[in-house]
C-alpha positions in Angstrom: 16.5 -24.4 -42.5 14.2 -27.0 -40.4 14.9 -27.2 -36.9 16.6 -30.1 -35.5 13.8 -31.8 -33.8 11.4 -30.9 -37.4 14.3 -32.8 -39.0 14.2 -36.3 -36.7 10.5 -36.1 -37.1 10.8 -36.4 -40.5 13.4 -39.2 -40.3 10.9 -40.8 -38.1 8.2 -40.7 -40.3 7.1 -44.1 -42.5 4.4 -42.3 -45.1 5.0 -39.3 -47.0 3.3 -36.0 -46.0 1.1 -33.6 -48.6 0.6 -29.9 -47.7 -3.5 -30.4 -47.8 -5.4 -28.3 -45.6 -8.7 -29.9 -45.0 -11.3 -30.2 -41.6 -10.5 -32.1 -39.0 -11.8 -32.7 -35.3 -10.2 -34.3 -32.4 -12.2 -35.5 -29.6 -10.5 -36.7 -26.6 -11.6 -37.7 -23.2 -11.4 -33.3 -21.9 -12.7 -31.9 -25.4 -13.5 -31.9 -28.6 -11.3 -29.8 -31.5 -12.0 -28.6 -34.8 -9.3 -27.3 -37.1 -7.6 -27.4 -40.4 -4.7 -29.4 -41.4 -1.5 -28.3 -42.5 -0.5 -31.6 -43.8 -1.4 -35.3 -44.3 -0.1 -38.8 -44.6 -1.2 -41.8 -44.7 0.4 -42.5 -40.7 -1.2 -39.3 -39.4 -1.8 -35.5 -39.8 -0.7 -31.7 -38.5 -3.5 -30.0 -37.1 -3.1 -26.4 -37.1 -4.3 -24.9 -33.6 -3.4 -22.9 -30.7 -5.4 -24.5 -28.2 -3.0 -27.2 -26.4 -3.5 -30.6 -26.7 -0.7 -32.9 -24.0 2.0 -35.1 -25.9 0.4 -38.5 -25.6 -3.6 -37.8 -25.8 -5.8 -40.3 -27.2 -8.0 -38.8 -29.7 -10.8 -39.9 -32.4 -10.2 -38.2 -35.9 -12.4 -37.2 -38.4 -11.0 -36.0 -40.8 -13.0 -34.7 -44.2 -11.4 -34.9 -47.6 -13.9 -33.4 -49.6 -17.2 -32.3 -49.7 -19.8 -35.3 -50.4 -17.7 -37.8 -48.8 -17.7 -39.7 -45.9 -15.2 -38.6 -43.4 -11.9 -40.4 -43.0 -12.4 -41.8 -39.1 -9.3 -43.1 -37.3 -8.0 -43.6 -33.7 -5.2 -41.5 -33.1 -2.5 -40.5 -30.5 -1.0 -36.8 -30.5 2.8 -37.3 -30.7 3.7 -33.6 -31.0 2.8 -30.6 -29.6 3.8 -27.2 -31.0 3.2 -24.6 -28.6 4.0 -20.2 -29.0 7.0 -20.6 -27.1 8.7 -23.4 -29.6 10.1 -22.6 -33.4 8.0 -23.5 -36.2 4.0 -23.7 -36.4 1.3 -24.2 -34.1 -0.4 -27.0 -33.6 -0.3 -30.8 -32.9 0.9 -34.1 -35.1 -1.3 -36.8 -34.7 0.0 -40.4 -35.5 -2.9 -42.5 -36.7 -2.9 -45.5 -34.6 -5.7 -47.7 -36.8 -7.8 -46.3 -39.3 -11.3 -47.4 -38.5 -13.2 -46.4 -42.0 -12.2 -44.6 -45.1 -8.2 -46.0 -45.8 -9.1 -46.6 -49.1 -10.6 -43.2 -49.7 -7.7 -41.8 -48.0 -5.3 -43.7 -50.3 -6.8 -42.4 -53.1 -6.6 -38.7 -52.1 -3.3 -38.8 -51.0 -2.8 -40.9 -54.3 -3.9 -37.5 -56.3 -1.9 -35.5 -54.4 1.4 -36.2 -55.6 
């Protein structure tokens, strides 16, 4: 059963979410983070990580589909922060705040994914 604040996330949400798990940095103004996802949407993403990135960071994504491809880039803000002491996984949800090259490629793969 999802937890209560998982469930109001959800309700939240505007784009459907795909369990993908593909490479993905975040660089911010205190470090740079590289990762997998857990899953994707065409608002934003769920990094899985255990290093702790603050509710509210700006952060430039790029996020890599497949090999051969350009990397999705987008400007991002990290609107949830999963840390060990909370229920569910770890990590951080980024909501992508404009998507500065690769929506269409992005559209496409999320497109295949359902």
């Amino acid at each position: 059963m999802p937890h209560d604040s998982e469930t109001s996330a959800r309700e939240r949400r505007r784009y459907q979410r795909y369990a993908v798990r593909c490479k993905c940095w975040l660089e911010g103004d205190h470090a740079t983070l590289g990762a997998s996802t857990a899953d994707i949407g065409l608002g934003g993403l769920f990094l899985r990580t255990a290093i702790p990135v603050e509710h509210g960071t700006i952060v430039d994504v790029a996020l890599d589909l497949a090999d051969g491809q350009a990397p999705v880039i987008a400007d991002g803000v990290v609107t949830r922060a999963v840390g060990r002491r909370e229920h569910g996984r770890l990590g951080v949800g980024v909501e992508f705040v404009r998507i500065r090259d690769g929506r269409e490629t992005l559209i496409n793969f999320l497109g295949a994914q359902a």
